[in-house]
N, CA, C and O atoms as CSV, one atom per row, in Angstrom:
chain,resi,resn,atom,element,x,y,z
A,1,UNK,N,N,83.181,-72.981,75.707
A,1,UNK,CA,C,82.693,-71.710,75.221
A,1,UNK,C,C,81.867,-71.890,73.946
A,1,UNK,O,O,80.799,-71.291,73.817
A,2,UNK,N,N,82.264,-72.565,73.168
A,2,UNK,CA,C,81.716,-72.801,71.797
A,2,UNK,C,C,80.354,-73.687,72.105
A,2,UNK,O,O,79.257,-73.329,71.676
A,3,UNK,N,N,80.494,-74.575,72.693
A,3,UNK,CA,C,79.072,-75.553,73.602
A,3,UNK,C,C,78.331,-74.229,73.985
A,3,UNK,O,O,77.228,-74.142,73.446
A,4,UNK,N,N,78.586,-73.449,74.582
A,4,UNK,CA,C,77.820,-72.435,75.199
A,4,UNK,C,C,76.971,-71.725,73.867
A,4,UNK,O,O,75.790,-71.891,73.565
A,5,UNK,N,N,77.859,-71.001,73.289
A,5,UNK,CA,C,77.289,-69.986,72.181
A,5,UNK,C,C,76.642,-70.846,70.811
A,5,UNK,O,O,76.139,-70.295,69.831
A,6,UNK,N,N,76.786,-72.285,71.003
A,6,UNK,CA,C,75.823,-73.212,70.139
A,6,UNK,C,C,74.467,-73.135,71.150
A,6,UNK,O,O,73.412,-73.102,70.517
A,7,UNK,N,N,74.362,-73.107,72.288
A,7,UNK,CA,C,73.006,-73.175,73.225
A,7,UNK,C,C,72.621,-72.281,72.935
A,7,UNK,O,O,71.681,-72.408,72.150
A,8,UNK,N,N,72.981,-70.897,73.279
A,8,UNK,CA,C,72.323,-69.357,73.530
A,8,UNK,C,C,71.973,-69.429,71.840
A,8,UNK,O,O,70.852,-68.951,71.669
A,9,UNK,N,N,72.601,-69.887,70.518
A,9,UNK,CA,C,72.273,-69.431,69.239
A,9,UNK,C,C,71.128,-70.636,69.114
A,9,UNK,O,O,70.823,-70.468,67.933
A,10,UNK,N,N,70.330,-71.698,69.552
A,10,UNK,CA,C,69.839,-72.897,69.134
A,10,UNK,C,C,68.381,-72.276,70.481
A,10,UNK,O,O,67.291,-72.667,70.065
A,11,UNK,N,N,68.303,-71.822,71.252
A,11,UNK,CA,C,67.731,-70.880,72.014
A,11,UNK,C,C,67.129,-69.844,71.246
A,11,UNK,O,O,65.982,-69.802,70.802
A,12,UNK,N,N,67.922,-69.129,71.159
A,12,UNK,CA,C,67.374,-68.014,69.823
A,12,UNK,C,C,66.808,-68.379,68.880
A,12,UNK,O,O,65.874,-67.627,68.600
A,13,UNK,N,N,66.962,-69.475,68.012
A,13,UNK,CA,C,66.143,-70.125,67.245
A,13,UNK,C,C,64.988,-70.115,67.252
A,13,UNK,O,O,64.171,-69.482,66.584
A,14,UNK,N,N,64.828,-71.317,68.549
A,14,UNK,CA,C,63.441,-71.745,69.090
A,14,UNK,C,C,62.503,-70.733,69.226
A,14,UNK,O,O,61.388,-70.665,68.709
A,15,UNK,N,N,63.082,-69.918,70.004
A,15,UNK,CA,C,62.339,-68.547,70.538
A,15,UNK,C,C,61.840,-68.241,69.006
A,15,UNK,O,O,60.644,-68.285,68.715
A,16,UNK,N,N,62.879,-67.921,68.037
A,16,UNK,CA,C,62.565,-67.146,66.963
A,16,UNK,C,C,61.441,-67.735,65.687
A,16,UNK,O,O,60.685,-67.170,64.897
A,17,UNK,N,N,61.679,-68.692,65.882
A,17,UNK,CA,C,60.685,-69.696,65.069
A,17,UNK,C,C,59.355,-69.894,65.643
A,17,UNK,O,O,58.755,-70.793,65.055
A,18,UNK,N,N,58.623,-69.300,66.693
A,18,UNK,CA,C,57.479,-68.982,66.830
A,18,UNK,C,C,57.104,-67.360,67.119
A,18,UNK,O,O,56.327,-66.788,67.883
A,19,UNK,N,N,57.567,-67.154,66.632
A,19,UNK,CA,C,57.088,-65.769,66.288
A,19,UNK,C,C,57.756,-65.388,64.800
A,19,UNK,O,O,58.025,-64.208,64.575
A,20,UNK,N,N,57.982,-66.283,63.920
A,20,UNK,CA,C,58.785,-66.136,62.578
A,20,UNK,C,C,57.476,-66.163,61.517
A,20,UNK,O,O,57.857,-65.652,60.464
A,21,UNK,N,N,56.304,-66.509,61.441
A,21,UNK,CA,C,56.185,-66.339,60.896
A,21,UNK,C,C,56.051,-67.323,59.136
A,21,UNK,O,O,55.309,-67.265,58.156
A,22,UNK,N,N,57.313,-68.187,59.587
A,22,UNK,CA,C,57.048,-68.545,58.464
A,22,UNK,C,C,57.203,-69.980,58.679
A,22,UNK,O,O,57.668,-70.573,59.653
A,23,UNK,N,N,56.502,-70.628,57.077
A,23,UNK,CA,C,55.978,-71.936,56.975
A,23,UNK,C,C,57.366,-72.699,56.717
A,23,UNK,O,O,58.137,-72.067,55.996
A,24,UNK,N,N,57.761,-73.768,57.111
A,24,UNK,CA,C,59.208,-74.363,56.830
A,24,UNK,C,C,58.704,-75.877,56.711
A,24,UNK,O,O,58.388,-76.448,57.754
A,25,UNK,N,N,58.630,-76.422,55.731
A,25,UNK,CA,C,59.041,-77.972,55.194
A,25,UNK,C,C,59.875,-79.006,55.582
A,25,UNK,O,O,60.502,-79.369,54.587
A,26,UNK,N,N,60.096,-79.476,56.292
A,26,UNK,CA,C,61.195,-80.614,56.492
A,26,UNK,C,C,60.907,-81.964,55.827
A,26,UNK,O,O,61.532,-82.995,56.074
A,27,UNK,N,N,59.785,-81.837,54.862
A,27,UNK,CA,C,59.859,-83.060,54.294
A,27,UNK,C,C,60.049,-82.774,52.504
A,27,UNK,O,O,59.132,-82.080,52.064
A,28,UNK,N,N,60.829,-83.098,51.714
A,28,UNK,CA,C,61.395,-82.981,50.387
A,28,UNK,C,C,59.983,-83.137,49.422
A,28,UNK,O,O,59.719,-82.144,48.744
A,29,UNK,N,N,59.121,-84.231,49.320
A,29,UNK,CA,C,58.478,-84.605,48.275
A,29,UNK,C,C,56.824,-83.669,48.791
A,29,UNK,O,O,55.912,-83.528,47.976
A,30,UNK,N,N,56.741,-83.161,50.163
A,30,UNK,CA,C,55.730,-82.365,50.583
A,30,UNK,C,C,55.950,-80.921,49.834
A,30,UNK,O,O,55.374,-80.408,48.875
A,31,UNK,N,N,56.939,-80.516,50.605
A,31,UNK,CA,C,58.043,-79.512,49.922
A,31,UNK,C,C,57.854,-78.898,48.085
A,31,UNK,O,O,57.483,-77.855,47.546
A,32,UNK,N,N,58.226,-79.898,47.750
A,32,UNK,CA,C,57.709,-80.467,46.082
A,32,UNK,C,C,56.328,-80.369,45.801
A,32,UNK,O,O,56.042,-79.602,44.881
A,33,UNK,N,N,55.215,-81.074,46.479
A,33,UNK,CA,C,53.663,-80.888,46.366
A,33,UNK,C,C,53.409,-79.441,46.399
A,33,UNK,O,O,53.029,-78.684,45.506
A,34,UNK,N,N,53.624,-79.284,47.301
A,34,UNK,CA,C,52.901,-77.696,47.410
A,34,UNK,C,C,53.970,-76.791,46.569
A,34,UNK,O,O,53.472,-75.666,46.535
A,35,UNK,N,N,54.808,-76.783,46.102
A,35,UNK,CA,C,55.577,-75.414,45.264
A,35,UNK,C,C,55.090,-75.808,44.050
A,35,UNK,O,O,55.203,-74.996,43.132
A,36,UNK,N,N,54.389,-77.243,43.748
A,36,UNK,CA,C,53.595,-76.837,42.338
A,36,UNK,C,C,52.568,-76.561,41.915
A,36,UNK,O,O,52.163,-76.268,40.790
A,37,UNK,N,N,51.846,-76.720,43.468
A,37,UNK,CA,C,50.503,-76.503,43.729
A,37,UNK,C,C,50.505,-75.117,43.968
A,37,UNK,O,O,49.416,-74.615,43.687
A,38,UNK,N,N,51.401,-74.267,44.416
A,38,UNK,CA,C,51.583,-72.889,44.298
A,38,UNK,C,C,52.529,-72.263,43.340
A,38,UNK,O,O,53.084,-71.172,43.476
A,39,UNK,N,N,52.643,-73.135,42.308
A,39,UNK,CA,C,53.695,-72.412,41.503
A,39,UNK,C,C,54.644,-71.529,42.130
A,39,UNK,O,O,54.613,-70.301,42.054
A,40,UNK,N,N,55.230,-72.009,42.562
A,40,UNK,CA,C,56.664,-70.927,43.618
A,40,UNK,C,C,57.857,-72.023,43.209
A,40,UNK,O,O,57.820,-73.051,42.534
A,41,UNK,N,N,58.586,-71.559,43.693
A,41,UNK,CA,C,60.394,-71.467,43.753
A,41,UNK,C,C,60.363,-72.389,45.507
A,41,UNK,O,O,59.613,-72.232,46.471
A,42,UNK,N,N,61.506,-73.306,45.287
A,42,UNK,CA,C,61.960,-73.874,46.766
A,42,UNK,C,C,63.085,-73.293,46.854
A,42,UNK,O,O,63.962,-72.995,46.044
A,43,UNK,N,N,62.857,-73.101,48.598
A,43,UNK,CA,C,64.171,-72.385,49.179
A,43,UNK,C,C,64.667,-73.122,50.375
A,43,UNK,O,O,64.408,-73.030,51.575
A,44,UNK,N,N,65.600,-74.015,49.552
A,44,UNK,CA,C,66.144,-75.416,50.871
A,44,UNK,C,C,67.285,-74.960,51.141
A,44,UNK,O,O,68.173,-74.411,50.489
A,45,UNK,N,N,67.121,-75.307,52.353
A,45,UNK,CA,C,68.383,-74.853,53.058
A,45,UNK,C,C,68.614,-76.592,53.835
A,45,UNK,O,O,67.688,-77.205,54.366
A,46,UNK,N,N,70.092,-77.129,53.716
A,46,UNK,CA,C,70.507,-78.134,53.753
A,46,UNK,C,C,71.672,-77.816,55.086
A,46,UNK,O,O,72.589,-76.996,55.114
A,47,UNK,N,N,71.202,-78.859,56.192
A,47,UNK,CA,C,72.446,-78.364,57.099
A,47,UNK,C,C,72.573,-79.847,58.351
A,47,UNK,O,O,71.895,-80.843,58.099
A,48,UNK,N,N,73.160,-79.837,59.186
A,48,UNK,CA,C,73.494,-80.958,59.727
A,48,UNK,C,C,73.933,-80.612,61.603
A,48,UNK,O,O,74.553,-79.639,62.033
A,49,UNK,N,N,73.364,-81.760,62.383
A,49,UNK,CA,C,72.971,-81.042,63.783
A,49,UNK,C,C,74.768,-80.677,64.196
A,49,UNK,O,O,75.854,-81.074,63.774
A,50,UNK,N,N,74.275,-79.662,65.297
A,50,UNK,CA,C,75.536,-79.404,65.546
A,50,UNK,C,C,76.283,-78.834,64.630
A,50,UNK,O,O,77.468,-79.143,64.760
A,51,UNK,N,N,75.959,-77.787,63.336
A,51,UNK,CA,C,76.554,-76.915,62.905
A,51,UNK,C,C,76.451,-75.559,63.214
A,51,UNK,O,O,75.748,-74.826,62.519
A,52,UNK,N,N,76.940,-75.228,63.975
A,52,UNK,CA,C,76.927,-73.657,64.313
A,52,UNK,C,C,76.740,-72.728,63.082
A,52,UNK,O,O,76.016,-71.755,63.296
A,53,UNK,N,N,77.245,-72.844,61.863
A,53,UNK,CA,C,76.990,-71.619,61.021
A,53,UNK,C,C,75.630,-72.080,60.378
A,53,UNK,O,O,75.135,-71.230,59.639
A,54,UNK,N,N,74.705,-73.624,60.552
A,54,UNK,CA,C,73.572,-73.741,60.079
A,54,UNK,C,C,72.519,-72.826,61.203
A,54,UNK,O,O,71.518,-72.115,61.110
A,55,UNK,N,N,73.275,-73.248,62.106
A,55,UNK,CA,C,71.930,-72.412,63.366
A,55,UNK,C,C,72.167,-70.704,63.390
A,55,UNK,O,O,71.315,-69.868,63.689
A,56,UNK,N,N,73.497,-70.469,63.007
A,56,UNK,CA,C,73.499,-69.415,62.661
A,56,UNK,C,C,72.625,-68.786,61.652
A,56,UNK,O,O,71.663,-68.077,61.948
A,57,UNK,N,N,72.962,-69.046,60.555
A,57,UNK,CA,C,72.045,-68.769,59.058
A,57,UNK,C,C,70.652,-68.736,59.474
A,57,UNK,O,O,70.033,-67.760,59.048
A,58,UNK,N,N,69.779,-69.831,60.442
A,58,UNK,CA,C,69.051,-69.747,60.363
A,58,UNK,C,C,68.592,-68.318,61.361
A,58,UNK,O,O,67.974,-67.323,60.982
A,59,UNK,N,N,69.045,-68.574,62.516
A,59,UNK,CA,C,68.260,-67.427,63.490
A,59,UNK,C,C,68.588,-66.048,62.748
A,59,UNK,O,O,67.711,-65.207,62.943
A,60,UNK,N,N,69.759,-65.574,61.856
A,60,UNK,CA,C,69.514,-64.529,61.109
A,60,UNK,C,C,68.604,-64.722,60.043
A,60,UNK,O,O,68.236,-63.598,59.701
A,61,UNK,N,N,68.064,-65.579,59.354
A,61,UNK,CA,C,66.796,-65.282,58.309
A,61,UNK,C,C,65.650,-65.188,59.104
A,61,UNK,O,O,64.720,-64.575,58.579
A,62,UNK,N,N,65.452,-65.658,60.302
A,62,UNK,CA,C,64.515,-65.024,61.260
A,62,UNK,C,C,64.240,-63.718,61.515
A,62,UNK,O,O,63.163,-63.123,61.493
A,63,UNK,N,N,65.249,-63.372,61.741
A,63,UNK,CA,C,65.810,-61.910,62.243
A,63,UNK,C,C,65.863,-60.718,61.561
A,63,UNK,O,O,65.936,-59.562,61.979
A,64,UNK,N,N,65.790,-61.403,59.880
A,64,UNK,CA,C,66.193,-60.134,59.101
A,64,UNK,C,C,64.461,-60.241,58.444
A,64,UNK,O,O,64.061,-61.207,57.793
A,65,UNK,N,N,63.783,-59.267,58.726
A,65,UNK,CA,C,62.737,-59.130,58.017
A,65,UNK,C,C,62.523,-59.042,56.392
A,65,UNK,O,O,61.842,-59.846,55.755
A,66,UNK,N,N,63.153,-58.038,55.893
A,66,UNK,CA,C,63.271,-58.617,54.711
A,66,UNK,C,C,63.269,-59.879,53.839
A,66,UNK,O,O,62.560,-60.301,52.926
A,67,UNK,N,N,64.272,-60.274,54.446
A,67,UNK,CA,C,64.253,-61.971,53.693
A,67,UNK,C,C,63.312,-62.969,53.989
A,67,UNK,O,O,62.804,-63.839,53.282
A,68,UNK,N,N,63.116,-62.533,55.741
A,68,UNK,CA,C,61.768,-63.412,55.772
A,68,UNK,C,C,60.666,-63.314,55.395
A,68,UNK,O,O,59.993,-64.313,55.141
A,69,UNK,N,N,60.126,-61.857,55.243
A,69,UNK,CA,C,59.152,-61.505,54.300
A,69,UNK,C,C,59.117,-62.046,52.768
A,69,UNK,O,O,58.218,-62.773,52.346
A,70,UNK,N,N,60.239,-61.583,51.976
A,70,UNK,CA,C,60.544,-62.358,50.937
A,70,UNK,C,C,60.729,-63.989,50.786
A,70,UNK,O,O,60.513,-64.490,49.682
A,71,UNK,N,N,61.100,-64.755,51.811
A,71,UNK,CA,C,60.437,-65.993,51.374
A,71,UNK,C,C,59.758,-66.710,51.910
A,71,UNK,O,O,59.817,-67.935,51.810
A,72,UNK,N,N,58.739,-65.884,52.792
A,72,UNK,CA,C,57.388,-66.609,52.653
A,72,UNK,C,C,56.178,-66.134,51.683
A,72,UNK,O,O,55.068,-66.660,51.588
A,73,UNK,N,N,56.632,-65.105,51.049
A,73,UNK,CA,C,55.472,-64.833,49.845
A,73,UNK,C,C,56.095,-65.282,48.439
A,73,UNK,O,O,55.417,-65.085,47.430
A,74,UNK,N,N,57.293,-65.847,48.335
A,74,UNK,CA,C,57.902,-65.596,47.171
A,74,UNK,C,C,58.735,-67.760,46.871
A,74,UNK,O,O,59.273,-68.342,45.929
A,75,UNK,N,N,58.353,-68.128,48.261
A,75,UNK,CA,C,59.108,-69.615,47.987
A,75,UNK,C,C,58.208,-70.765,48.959
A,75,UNK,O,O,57.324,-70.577,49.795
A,76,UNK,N,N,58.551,-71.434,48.688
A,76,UNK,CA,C,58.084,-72.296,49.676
A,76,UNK,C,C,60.074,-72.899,50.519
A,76,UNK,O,O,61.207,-73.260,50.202
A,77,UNK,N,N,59.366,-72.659,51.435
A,77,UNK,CA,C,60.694,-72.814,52.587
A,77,UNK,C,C,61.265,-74.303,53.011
A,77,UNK,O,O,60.456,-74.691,53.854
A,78,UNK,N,N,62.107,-75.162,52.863
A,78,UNK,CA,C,62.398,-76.001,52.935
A,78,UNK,C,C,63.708,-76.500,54.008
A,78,UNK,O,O,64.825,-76.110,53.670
A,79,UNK,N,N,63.631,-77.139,54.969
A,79,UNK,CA,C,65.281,-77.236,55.366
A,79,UNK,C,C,65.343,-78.520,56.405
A,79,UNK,O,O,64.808,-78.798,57.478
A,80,UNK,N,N,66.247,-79.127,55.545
A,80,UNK,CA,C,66.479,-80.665,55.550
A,80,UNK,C,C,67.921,-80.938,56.368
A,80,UNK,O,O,68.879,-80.225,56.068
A,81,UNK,N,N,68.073,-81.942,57.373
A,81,UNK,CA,C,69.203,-82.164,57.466
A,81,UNK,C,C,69.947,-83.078,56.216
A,81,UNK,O,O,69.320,-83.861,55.503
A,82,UNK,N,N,71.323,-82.826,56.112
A,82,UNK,CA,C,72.102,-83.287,55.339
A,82,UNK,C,C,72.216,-85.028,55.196
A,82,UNK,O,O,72.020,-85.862,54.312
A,83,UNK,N,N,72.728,-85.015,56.863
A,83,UNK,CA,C,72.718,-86.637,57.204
A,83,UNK,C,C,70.883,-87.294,57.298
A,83,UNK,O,O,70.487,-88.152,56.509
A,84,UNK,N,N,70.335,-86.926,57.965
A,84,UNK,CA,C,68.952,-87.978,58.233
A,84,UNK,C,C,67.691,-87.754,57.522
A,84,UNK,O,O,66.751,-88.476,57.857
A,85,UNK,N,N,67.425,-86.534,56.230
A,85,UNK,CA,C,66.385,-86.550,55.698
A,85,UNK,C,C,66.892,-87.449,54.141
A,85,UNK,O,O,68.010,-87.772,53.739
A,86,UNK,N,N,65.684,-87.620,53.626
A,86,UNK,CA,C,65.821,-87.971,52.473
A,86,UNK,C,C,65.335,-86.707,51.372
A,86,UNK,O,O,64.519,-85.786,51.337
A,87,UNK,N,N,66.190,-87.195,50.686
A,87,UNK,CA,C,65.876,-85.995,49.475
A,87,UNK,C,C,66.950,-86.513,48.221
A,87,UNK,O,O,67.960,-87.163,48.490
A,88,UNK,N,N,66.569,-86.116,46.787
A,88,UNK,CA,C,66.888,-86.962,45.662
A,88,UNK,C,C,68.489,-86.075,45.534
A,88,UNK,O,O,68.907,-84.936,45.747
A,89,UNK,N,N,69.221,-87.880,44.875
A,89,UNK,CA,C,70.473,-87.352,44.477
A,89,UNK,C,C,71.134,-86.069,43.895
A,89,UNK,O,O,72.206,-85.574,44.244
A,90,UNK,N,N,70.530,-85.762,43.220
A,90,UNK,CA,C,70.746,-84.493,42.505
A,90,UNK,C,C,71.243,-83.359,43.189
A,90,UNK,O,O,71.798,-82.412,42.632
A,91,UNK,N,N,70.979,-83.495,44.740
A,91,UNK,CA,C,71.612,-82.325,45.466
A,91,UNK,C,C,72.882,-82.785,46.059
A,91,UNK,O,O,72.737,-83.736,46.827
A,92,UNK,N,N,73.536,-82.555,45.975
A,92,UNK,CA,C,75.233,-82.671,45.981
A,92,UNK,C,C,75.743,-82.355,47.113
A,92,UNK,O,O,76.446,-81.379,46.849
A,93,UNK,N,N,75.826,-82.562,48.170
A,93,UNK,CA,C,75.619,-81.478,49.576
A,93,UNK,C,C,77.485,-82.206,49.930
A,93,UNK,O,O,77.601,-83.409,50.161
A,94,UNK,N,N,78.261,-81.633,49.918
A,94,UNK,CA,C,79.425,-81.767,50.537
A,94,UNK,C,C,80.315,-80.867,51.803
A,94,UNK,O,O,81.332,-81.185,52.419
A,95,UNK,N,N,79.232,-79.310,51.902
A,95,UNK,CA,C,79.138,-79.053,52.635
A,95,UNK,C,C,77.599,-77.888,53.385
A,95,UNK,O,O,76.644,-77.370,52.804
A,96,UNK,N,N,77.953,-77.879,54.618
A,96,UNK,CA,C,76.579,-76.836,54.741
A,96,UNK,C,C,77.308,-76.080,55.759
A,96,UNK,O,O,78.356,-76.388,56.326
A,97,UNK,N,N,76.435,-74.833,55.922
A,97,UNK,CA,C,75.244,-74.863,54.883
A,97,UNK,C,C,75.366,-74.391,53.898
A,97,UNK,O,O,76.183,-73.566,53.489
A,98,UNK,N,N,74.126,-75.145,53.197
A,98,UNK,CA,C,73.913,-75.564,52.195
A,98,UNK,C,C,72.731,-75.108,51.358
A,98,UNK,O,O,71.691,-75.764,51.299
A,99,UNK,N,N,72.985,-73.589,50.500
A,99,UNK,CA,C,71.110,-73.609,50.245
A,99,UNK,C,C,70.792,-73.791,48.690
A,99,UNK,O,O,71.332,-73.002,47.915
A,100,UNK,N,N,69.961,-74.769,48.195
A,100,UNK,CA,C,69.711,-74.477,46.902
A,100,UNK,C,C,68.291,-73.885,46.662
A,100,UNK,O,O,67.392,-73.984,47.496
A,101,UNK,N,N,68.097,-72.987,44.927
A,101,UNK,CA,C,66.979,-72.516,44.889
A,101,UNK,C,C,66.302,-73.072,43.895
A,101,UNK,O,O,67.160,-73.250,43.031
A,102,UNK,N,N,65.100,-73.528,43.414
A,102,UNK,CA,C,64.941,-74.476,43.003
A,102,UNK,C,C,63.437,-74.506,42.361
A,102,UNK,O,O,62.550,-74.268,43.180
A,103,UNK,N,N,62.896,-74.836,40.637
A,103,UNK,CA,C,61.839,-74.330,40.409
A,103,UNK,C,C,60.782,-75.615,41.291
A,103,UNK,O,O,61.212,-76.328,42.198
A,104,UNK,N,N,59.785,-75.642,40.909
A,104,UNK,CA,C,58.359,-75.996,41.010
A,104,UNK,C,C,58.886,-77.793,40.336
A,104,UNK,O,O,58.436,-78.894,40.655
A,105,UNK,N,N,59.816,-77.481,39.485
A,105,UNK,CA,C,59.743,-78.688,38.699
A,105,UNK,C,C,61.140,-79.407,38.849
A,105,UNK,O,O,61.446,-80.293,38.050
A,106,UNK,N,N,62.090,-78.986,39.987
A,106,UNK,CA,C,63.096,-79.522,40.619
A,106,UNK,C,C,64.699,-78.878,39.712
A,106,UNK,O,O,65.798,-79.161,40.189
A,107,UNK,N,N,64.589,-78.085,38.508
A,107,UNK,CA,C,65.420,-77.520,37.992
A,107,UNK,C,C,66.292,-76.431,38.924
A,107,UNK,O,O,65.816,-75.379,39.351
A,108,UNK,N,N,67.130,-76.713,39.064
A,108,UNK,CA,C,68.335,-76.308,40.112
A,108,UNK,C,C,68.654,-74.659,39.772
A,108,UNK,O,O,69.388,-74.521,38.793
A,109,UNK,N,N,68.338,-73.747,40.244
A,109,UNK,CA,C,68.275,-72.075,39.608
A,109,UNK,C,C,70.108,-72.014,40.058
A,109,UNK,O,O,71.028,-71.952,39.242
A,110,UNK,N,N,70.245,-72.057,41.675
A,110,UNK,CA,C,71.645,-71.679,41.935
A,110,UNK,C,C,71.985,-72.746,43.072
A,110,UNK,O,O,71.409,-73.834,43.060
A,111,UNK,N,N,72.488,-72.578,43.599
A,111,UNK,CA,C,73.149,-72.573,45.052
A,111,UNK,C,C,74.225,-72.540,45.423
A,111,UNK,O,O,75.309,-72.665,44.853
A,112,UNK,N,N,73.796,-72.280,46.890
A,112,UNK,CA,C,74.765,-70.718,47.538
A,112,UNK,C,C,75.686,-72.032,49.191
A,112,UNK,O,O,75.128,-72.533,50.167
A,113,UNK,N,N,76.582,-72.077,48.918
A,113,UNK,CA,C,77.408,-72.739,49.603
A,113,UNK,C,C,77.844,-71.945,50.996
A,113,UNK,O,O,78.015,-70.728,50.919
A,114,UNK,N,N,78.021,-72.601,52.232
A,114,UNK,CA,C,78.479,-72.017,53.106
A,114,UNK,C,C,77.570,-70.621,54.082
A,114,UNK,O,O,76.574,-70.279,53.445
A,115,UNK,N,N,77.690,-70.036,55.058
A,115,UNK,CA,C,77.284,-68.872,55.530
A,115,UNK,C,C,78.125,-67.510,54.927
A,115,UNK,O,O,79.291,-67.290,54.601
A,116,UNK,N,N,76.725,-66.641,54.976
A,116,UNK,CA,C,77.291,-65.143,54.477
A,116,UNK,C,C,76.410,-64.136,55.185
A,116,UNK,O,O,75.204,-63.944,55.028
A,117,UNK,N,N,77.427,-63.418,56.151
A,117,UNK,CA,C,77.217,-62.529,57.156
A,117,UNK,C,C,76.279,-61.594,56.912
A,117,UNK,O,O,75.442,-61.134,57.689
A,118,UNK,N,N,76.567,-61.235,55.279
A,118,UNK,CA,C,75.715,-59.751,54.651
A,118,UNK,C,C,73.892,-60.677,54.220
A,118,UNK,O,O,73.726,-61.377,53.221
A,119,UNK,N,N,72.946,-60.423,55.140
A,119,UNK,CA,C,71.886,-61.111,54.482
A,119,UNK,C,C,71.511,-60.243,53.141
A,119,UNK,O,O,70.392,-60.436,52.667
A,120,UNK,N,N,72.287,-59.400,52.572
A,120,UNK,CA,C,72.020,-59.050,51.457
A,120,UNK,C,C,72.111,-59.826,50.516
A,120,UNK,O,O,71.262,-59.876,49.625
A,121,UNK,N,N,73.361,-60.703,50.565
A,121,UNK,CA,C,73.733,-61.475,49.235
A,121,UNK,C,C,72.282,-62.546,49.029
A,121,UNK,O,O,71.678,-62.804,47.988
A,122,UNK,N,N,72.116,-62.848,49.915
A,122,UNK,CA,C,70.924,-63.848,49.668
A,122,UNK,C,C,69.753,-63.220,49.321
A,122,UNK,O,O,68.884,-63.895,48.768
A,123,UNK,N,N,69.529,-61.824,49.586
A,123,UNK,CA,C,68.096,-61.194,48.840
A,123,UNK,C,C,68.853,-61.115,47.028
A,123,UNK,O,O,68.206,-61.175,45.983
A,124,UNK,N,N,70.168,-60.988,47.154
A,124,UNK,CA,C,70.369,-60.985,45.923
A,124,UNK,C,C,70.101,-61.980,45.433
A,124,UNK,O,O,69.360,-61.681,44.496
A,125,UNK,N,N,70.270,-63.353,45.469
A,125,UNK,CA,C,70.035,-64.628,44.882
A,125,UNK,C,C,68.040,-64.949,44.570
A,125,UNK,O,O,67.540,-65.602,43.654
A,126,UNK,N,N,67.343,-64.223,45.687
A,126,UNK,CA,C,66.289,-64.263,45.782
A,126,UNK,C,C,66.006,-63.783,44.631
A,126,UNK,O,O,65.203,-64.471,44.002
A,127,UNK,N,N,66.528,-62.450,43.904
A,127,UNK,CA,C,66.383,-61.917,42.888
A,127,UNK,C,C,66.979,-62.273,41.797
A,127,UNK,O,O,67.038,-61.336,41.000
A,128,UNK,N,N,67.376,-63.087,41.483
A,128,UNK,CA,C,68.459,-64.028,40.687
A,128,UNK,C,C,66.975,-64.905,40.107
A,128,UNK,O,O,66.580,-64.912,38.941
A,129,UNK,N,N,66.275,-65.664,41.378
A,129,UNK,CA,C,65.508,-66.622,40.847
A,129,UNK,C,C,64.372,-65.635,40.086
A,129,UNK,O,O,64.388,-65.543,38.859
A,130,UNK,N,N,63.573,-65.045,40.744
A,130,UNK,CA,C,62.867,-63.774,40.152
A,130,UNK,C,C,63.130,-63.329,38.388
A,130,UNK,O,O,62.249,-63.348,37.529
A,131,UNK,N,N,64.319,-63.015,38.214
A,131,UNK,CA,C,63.845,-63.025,37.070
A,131,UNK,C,C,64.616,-63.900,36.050
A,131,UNK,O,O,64.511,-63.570,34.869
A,132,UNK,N,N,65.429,-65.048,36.382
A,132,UNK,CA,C,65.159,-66.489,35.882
A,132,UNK,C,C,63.628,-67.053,35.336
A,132,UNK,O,O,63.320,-67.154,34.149
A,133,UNK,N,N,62.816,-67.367,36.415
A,133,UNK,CA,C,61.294,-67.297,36.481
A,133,UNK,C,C,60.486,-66.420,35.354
A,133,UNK,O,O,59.427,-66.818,34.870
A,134,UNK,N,N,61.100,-65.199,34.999
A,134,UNK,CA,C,60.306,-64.065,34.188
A,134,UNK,C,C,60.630,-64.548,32.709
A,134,UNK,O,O,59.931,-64.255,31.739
A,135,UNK,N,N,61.651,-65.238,32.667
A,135,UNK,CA,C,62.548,-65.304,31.040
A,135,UNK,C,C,61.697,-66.969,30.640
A,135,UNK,O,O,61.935,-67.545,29.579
């Protein structure tokens, strides 16, 4: 059953990620180039195959317009597996998912451990970096 509802949610994905809209990074130091070349905020999301609440998280930031609107004008989008990408020590990943937010210049704003059902909390964090950024 669980094999099953990892297919139908990794399905949804696929589907959802061409018609999403938005630009996503899988490489760390590219990732890095362009958020300083656009002065923006990174929004990595850190996760590992075969996690159901990573494929989860993701097909809901698909899904929820808001947030996806908000971070493709507002971050550059990033999302790395845990085990097989490279990306610098400093990110601590013990579990995923895993999202950190992160300036232009690799200074660590928050991050948000685990899945959270309400995609509100994460527009909240969105707004967390926002006016971090302003000060």
């Amino acid at each position: 059953m669980q094999k099953l509802l990892l297919i139908l949610i990794l399905i949804n994905l696929s589907f959802a990620n061409k018609d999403s809209n938005l630009t996503i990074f899988n490489s760390y130091t590219k990732a890095i180039d362009i958020a300083k070349e656009q002065k923006k905020p990174i929004f990595i999301l850190f996760s590992k195959k075969n996690c159901q609440w990573c494929s989860r998280l993701k097909a809901d930031i698909y899904k929820n317009n808001e947030l996806k609107k908000r971070l493709q004008k507002e971050f550059v989008i990033l999302f790395l597996d845990k085990n097989s990408d490279k990306y610098p020590s400093i990110y601590k990943i013990d579990a995923v998912p895993n999202i950190f937010l992160v300036s232009e210049d690799e200074k660590i704003y928050t991050n948000i451990i685990g899945y959270h059902k309400n995609m509100r909390d994460y527009i909240k964090w969105l707004n967390y970096v926002k006016i971090e950024r302003e000060e």
